[in-house]
N, C-alpha and C positions, 0 to 999 in steps of 0.2 A: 399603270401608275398615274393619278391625277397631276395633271397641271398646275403650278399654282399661281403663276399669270398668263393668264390666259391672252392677252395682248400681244406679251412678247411672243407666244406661239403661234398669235395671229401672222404678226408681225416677220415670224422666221419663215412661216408654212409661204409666205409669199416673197419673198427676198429669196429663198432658196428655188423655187416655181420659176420666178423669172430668170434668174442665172442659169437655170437648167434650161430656157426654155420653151418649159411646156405652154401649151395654151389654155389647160386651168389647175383648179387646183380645190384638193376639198378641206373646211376648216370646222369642226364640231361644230353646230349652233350655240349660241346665247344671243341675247336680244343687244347686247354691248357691240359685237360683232356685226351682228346684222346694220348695227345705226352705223359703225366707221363703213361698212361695204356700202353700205346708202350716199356716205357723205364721198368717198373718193370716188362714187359712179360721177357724182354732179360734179366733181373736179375733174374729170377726167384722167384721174389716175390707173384706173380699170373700165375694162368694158361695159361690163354687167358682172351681177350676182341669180343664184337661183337658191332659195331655201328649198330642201328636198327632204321628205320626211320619210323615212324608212322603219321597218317593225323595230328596228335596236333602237336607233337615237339618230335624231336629226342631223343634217349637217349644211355649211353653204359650199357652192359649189360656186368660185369665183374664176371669171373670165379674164386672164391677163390682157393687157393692152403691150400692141406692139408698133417703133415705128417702120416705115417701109424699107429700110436698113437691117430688120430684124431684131434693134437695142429697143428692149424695154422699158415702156414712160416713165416705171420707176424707178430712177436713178441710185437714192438714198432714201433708205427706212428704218432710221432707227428709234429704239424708244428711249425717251427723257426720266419719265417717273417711275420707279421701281418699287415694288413693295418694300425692300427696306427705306427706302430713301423717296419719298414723295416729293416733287416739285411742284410746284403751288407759286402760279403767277397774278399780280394783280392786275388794274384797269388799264396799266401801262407797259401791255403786251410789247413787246420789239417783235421785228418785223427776220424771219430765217431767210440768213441770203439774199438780204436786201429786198425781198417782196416774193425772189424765186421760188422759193421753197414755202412750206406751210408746217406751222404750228399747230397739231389736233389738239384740242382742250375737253376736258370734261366738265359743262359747268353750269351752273343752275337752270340754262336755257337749250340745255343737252350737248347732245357732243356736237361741236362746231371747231372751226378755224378760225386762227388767231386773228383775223384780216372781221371777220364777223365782229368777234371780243369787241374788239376797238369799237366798231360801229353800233354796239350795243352796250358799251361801259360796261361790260361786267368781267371778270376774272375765272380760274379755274387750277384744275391739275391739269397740267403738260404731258397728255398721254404720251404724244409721240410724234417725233416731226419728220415729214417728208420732201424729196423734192426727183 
């Protein structure tokens, strides 16, 4: 059965990973994907990523990050914009949890964090925020 947001699945396959857990986890490719595993590697929300290309269909194979207590970096991951319901922020991003947490955006200068927006004046959709 196809997915038809693929974000939120991104978004479950790894929120359900770390409550279980495990130390990775695999999520179909798209290149949407691959840019939010790019951007939470440089936040350090996860470890790494590996794009693995197999005869059926691509997929990433993402490394959770854990602290040495065992609790997972990622705390909370939920998503803001939904396909029925798009959220769409302008140049005067607010800041999630007081700076704690991060806003992902998708926006004309790619997928970035809300803390970026600001420093680049520009706005977006509220894929999805973490902390």
């Amino acid at each position: 059965m196809p997915v038809t947001d693929s974000i939120a699945d991104y978004i479950t396959r790894i929120r359900n990973a770390g409550r279980a857990k495990n130390k990775t986890t695999d999520i179909p490719y798209s290149k949407l994907r691959e840019n939010i595993s790019q951007l939470l590697v440089e936040k350090g929300y996860i470890k790494n990523f590996t794009v693995i290309t197999t005869e059926q269909f691509p997929f990433i194979r993402v490394e959770l990050k854990y602290s040495t207590a065992g609790e997972p970096a990622i705390r909370e991951i939920t998503r803001v914009s939904k396909p029925g319901r798009r959220v769409y922020q302008g140049k005067d991003i607010r800041k999630y949890l007081g700076g704690l947490g991060l806003y992902i955006l998708s926006s004309s200068k790619g997928i970035i964090t809300d803390k970026e927006a600001r420093e680049k004046g520009v706005g977006g959709e509220i894929l999805f925020r973490i902390y």
